[in-house]
N, C-alpha and C positions, 0 to 999 in steps of 0.2 A: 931094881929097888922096889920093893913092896912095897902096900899103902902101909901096913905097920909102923914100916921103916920111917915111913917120914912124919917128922914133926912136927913142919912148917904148914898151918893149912893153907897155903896160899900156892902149894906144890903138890895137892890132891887133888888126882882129875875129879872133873865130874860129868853129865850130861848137860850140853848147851840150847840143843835141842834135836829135836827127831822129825823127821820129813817123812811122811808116808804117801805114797805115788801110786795111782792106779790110772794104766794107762790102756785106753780103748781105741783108740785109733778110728772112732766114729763121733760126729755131735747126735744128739736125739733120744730116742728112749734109753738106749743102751748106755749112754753116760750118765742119764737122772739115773737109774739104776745104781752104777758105780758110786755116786754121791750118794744116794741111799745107805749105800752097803758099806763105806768108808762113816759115814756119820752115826750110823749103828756103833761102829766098832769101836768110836773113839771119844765120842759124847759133843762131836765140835761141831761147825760146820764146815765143808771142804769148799773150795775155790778152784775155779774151770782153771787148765790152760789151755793155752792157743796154740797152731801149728806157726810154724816162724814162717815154712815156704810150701809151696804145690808140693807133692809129689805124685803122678797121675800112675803110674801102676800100683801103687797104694788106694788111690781113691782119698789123698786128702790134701784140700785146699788149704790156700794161706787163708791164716785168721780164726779158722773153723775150730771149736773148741774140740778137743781131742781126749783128753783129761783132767783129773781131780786131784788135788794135793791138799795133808793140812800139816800146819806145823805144831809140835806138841811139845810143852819146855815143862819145867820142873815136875810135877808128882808127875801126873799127867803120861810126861814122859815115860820115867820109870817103871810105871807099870805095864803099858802100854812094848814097853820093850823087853818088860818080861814074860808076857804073853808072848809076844811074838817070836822068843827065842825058844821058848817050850812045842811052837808050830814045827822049825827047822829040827828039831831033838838033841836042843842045847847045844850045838857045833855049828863050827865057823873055821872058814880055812883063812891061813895067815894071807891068803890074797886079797881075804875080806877087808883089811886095813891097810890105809893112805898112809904116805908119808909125815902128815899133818896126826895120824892118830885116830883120823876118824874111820868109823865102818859101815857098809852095809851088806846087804843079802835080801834076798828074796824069799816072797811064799807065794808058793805055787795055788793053792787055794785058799781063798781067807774061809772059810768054816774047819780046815786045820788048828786055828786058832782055840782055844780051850773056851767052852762057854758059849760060842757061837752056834745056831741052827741052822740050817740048810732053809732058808726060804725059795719054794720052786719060781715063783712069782716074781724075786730079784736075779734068780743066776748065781753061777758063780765066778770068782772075780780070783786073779794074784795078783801082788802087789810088790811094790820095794819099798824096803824100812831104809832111812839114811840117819846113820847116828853121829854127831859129833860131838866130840870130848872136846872141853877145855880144862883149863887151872884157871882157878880166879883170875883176874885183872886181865883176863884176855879184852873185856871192853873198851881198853884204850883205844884199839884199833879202830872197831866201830862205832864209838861216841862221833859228834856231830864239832864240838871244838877242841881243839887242840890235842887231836889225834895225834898216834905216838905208834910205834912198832912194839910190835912183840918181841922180847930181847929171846937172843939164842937160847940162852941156861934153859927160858922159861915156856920154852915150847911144847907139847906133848909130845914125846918119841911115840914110834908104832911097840917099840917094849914097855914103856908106861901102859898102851891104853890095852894091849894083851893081856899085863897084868891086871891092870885094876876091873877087866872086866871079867875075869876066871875070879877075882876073888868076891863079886860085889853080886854076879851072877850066878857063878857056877857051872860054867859052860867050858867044854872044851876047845879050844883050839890048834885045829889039823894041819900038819907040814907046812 
């Protein structure tokens, strides 16, 4: 069913929000970096995570911040994921998308990105875009009283979010 198709706006995906991950697998210069070069790209500020356990042929302890995340919801969003899909060269293979409908993919270099300069003094960084679609009223779930389930009918299929992102992007999606 195409977004044309439907009438109901309450059965239009949309963007819930977008997670961008840059992960360095160090604490110290090399992840102020990382935050740099994510907060460039996105106008926000990013937030460290932590390693959950040791792993010593890695070289990283529990606790040790390791990387950067931010989350990015409405315009914000949108734009942000259509740069980012203009990096990959508008394709996306259907193993890109979850059962749930949502997608992600990787860049291999963030100065791929359109508009971006190559700073020698930061590095260069890849990262992972995480997109998740919803339909209206998915909030039930997450509100804080009298949380409710998401009914069947009103789920996002991975055929919903295929469509509505070829038509809303323009992007192709591979086998």
């Amino acid at each position: 069913m195409s977004q044309t198709e439907v009438v109901n706006p309450m059965r239009r995906p949309r963007i819930g929000k977008v997670v961008v991950n840059i992960s360095v697998g160090e604490s110290g210069e090399q992840l102020q970096r990382a935050m740099t070069v994510l907060e460039r790209l996105v106008g926000q500020k990013p937030c460290q995570r932590i390693a959950k356990k040791t792993i010593r042929d890695w070289g990283i302890r529990k606790k040790e911040p390791i990387a950067c995340v931010v989350t990015l919801r409405d315009d914000r969003a949108t734009e942000f994921v259509r740069k980012s899909l203009n990096a990959v060269g508008n394709r996306l293979s259907r193993s890109s998308f979850d059962v749930n409908g949502n997608f992600s993919f990787g860049i291999k270099e963030h100065i791929e990105i359109h508009g971006v300069r190559y700073d020698p003094s930061l590095g260069v960084f890849g990262m992972d875009v995480c997109v998740a679609l919803e339909k209206p009223g998915y909030c039930v779930s997450r509100r804080r009283f009298r949380k409710a389930r998401v009914g069947k009918r009103h789920r996002l299929t991975p055929e919903e979010a295929v469509e509505y992102v070829k038509e809303t992007f323009g992007i192709e999606v591979l086998g």
